[in-house]
C-alpha positions as CSV (number, residue, x, y, z in Angstrom):
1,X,-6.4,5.8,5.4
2,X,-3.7,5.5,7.9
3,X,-5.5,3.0,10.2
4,X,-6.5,0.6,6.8
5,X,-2.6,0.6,5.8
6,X,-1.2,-0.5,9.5
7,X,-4.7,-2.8,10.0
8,X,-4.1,-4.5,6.2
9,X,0.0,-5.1,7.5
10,X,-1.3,-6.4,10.5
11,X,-3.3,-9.1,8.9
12,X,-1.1,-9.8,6.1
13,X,2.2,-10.4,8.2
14,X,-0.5,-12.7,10.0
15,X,-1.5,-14.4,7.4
16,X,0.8,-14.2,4.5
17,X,1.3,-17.3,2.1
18,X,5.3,-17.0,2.7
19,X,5.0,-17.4,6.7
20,X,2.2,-20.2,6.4
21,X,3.2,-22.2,4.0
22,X,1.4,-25.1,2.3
23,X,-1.5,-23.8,4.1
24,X,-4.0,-23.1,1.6
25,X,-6.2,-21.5,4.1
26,X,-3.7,-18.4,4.4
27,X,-4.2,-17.8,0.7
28,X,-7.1,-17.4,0.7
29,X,-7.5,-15.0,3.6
30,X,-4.7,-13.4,2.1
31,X,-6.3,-12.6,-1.3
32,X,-9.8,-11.4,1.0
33,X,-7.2,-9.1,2.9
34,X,-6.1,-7.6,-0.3
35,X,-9.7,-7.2,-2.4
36,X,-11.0,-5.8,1.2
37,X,-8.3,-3.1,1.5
38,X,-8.6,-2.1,-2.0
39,X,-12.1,-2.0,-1.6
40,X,-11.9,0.4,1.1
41,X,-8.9,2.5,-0.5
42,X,-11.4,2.9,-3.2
43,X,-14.3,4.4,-0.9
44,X,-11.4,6.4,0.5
45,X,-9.8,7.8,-2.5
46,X,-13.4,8.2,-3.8
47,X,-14.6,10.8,-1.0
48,X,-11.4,12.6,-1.0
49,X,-11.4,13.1,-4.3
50,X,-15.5,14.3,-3.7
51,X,-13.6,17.1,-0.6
52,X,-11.7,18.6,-4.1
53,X,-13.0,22.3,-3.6
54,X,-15.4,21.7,-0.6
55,X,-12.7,24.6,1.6
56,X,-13.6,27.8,0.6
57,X,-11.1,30.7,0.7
58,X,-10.7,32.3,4.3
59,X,-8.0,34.1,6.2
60,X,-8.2,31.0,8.6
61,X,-5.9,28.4,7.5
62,X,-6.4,25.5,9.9
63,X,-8.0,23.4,6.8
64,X,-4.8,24.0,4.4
65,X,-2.9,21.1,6.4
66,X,-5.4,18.4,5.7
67,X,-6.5,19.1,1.9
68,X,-4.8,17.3,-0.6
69,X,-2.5,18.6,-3.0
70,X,-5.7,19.0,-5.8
71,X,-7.5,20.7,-2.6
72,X,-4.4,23.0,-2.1
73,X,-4.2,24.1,-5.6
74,X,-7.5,24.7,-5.8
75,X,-7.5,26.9,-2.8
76,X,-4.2,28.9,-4.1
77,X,-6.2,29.4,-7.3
78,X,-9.5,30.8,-5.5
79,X,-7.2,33.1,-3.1
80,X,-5.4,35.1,-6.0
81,X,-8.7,35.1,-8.0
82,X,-10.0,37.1,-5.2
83,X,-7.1,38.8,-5.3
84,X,-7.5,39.6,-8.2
85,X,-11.4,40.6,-7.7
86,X,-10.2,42.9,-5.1
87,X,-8.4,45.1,-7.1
């Protein structure tokens, strides 16, 4: 998601209506900037919303840094229902 935020500022302090003006051209690629980001924050959003409960509970941490914070509550709520299970 990173890479699409610094790619779409790229482009837009490139092409934005305030830096060309009267240059109907830039408007246009300016408003195909925009639906094409928020086309692809969509997808994004989409698939990691579909990751939501994909990490199972483990001793091994390494995945807690890159879940979301739906993925990290999830995971708290797995871990002390085995917890729970265990005693």
């Amino acid at each position: 998601m990173e890479e699409a935020i610094k790619a779409r500022r790229k482009l837009a302090l490139k092409r934005h209506p305030d830096r060309n003006p009267g240059n109907d051209e830039a408007t246009k690629m300016m408003q195909e900037i925009n639906d094409a980001f928020q086309k692809v924050e969509r997808i994004l959003t989409a698939n990691r919303e579909a990751k939501v409960g994909q990490f199972e509970c483990t001793d091994d941490e390494s995945d807690y840094e890159e879940m979301t914070g739906a993925q990290k509550r999830k995971y708290k709520q797995k871990q002390q229902k085995q917890q729970r299970d265990k005693q």
